[in-house]
C-alpha positions as CSV (number, residue, x, y, z in Angstrom):
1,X,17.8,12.6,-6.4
2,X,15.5,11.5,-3.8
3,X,12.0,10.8,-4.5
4,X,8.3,10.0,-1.7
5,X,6.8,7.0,-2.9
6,X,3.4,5.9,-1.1
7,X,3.9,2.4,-0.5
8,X,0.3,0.3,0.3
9,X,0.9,-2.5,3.1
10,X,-1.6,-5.4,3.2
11,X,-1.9,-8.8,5.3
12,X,-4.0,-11.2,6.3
13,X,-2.4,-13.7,7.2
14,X,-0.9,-14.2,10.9
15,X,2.9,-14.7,10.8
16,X,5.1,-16.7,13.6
17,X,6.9,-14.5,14.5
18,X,4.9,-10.5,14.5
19,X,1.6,-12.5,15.3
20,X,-1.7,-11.1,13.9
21,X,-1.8,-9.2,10.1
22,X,-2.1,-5.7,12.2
23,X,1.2,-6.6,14.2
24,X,2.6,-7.6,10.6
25,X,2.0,-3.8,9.3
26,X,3.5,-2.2,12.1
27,X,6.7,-4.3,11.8
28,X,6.5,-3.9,8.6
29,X,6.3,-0.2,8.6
30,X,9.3,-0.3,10.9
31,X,11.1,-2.3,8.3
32,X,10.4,-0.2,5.4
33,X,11.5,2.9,8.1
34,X,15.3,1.0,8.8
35,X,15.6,0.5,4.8
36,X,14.2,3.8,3.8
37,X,13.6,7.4,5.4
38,X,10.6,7.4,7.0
39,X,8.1,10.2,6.1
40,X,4.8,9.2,7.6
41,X,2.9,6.3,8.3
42,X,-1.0,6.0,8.4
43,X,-3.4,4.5,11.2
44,X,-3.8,0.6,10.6
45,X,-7.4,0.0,9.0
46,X,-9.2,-3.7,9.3
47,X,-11.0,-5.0,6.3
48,X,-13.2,-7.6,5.3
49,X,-11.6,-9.8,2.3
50,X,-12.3,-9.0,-0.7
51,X,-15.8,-11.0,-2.2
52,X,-16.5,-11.7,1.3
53,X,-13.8,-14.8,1.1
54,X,-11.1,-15.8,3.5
55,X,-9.8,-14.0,6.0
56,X,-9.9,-10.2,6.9
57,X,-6.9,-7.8,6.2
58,X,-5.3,-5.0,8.1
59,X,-3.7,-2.5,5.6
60,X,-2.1,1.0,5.8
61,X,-0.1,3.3,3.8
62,X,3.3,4.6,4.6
63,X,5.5,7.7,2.6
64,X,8.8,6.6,2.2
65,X,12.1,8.7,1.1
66,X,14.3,7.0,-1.4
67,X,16.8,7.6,-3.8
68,X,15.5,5.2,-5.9
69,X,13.8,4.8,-9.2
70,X,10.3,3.0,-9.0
71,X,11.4,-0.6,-10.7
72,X,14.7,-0.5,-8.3
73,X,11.9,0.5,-5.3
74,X,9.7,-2.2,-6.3
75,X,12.5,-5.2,-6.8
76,X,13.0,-3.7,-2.6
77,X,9.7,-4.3,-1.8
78,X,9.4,-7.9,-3.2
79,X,12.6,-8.9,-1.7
80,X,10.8,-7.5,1.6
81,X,7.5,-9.3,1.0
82,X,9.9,-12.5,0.6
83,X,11.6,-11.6,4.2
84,X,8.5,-11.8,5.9
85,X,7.3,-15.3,4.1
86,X,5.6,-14.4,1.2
87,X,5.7,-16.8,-1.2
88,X,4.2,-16.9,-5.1
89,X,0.6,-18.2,-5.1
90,X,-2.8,-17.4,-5.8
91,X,-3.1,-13.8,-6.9
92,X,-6.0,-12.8,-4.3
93,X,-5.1,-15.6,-1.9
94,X,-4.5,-15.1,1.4
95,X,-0.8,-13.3,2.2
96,X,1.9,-12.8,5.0
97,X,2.5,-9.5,3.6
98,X,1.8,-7.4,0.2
99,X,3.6,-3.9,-0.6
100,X,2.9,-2.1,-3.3
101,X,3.6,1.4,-5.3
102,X,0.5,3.4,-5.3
103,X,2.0,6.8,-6.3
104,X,5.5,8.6,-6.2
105,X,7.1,12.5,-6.7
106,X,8.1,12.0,-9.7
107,X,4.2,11.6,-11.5
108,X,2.9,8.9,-14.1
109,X,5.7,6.1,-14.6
110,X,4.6,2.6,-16.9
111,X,6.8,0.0,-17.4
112,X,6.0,-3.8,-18.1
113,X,4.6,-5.0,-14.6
114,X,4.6,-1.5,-13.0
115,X,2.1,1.6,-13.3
116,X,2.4,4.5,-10.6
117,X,-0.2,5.7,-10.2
118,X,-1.4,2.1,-9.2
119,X,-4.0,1.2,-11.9
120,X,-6.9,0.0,-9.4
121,X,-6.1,2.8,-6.7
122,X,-9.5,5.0,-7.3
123,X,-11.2,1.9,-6.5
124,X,-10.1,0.3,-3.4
125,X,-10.9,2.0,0.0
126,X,-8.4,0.3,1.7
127,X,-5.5,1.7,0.2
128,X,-6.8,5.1,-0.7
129,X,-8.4,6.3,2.8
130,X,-5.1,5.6,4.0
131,X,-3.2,7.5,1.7
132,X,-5.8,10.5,1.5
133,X,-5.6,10.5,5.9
134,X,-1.5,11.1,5.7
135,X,-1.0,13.4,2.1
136,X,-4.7,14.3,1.4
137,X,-3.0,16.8,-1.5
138,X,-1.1,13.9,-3.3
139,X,-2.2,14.5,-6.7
140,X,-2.9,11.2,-8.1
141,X,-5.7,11.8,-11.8
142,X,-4.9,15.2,-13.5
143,X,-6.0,17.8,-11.0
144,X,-8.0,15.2,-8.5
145,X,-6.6,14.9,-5.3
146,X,-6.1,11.7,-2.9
147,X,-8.4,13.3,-1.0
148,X,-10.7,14.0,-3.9
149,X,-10.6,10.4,-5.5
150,X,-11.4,9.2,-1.4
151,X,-14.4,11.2,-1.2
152,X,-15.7,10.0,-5.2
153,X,-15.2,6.3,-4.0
154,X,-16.9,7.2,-0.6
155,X,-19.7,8.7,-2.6
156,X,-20.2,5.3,-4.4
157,X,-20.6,2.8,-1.8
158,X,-23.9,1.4,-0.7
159,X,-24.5,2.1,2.8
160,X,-25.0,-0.6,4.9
């Protein structure tokens, strides 16, 4: 049985070989597209850090096709992440490259370490604009929406 998963990238830190964090998301979009099928890919977004420390990030979502269940999918992604040079650390330092499982087909899953739909999702701007620009009907709380959740978050944030 195959199943979409909506995979978050995130980097923001330059790597020797792809260069800058947005020319780390695109190769590692076409990674994730030679390991998986391919579904659909959203525009790269730049991002201040997080708490206004270290350095910016470039992030984007991509919808992936696989056969597999989401602790297999995940053990993919970190051996991934570990292909392009990310190493254990700080937990908001700065890094090469970040994946994670924000949603998949198959609904709620919770497991020790893993929660689909991602726990902070309805919070962060950076993955959920992404996802809500590329499967806007992705139901993701109940009956709300990708698209719904997007426009509550963008409804909470001060205006600059």
């Amino acid at each position: 049985m195959s199943h979409l998963y909506a995979i978050a990238l995130g980097s923001n830190r330059p790597h020797g070989r792809f260069g800058a964090p947005a020319s780390v998301i695109e190769a590692a979009i076409a990674r994730l597209d030679r390991q998986f099928d391919l579904f659909d890919a959203s525009e790269i977004m730049l991002n201040p850090a997080r708490g206004l420390r270290g350095r910016d990030f470039a992030n984007a979502v991509a919808l992936v096709e696989s056969g597999a269940e989401p602790s297999a999918m995940l053990t993919c992604l970190k051996g991934i992440e570990r292909e392009f040079g990310r190493r254990p650390g700080k937990r908001w330092g700065d890094r090469v490259l970040d994946l994670d499982i924000l949603a998949w087909s198959g609904g709620a899953f919770h497991s020790s370490g893993l929660s689909i739909p991602h726990r902070r999702l309805a919070e962060r701007p950076f993955a959920l604009e992404p996802l809500a620009s590329i499967a806007p009907n992705w139901p993701l709380d109940g009956a709300l929406t990708a698209r719904h959740l997007a426009h509550r978050l963008a409804r909470r944030r001060p205006r600059g």
